[in-house]
C-alpha positions as CSV (number, residue, x, y, z in Angstrom):
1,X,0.0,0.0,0.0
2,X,1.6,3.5,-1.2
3,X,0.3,5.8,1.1
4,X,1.3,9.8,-1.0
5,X,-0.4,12.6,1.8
6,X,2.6,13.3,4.3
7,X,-0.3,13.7,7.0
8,X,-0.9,9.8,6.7
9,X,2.9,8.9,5.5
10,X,4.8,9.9,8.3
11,X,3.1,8.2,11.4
12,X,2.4,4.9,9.2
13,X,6.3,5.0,8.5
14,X,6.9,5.4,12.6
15,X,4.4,2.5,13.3
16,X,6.3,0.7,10.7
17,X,9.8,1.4,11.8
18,X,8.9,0.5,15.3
19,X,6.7,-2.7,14.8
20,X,9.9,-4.2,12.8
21,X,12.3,-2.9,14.9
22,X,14.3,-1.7,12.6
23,X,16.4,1.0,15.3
24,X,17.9,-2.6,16.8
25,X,18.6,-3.6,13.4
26,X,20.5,-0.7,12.1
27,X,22.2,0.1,15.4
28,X,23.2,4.0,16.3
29,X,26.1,4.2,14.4
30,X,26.8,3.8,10.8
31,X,28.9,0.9,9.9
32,X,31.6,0.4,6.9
33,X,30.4,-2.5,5.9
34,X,26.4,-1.6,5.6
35,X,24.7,-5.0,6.1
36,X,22.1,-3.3,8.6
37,X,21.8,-0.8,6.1
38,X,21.0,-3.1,3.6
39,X,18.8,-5.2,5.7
40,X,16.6,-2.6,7.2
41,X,16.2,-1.4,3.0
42,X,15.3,-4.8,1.9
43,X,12.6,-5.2,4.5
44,X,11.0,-1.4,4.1
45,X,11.1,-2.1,0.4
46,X,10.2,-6.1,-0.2
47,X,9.3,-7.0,3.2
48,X,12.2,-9.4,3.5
49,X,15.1,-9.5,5.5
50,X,17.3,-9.8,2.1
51,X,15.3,-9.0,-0.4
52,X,15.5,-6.8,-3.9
53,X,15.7,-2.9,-3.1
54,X,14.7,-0.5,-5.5
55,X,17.0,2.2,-6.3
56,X,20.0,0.9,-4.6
57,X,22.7,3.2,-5.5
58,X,19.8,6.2,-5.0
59,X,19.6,4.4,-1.4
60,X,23.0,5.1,-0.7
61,X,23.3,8.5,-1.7
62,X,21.0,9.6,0.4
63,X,22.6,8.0,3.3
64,X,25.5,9.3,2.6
65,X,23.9,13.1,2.3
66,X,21.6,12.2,5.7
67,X,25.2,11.8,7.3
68,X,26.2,14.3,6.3
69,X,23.8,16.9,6.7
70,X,23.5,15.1,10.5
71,X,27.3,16.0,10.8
72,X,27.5,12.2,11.8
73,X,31.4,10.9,11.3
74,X,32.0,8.8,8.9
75,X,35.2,6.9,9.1
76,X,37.7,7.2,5.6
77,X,36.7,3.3,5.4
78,X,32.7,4.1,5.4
79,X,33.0,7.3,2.7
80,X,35.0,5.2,0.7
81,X,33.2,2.2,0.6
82,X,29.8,4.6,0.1
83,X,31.3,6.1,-2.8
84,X,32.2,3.5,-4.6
85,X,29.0,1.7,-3.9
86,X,27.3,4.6,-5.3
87,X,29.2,4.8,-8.1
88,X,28.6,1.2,-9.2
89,X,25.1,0.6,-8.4
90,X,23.7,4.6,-9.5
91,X,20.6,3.7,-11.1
92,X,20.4,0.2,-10.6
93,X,18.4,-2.4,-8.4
94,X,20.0,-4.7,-5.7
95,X,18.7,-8.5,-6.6
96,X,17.4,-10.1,-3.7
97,X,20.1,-12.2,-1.9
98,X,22.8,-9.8,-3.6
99,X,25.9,-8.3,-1.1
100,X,25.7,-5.0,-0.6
101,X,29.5,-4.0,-1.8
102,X,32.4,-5.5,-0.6
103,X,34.6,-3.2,1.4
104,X,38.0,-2.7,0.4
């Protein structure tokens, strides 16, 4: 169900976000490696734990810009590892069962 007014959106994404517990899953701090990341996506967008995201690269970018504009610090490991993710996957979606990125 696509729900468009930001009136309904918003508390139906907080009910949604807390009924899946998706704060444990993606911890308080971001992570180089992005699993949680990945996992919390694939469930918000398929329902699944590992699922196919929409958008992946998209995704990332705007974690990345979230961070950012949060002023959270991101380790040289994490902005790398974002970046190139971004890079490869701009435009494309993530197959369900697919790794993230490999860190480097």
């Amino acid at each position: 169900m696509a729900v468009s007014r930001p009136d309904y959106a918003f508390p139906i994404s907080g009910w949604f976000w807390s009924v899946n517990d998706c704060n444990g899953k993606i911890g308080d701090a971001p992570r180089a490696d992005l699993k949680d990341f990945r996992e919390v996506s694939s469930r918000v967008n398929s329902g699944k734990w590992n699922g196919a995201i929409n958008g992946w690269g998209d995704r990332l970018a705007r974690y990345k810009e979230a961070l950012t504009a949060l002023n959270v610090e991101m380790s040289d490991e994490l902005r790398q590892n974002l970046d190139l993710a971004i890079k490869q996957n701009r435009g494309r979606n993530l197959k369900a069962g697919a790794a993230a990125f490999t860190p480097r």
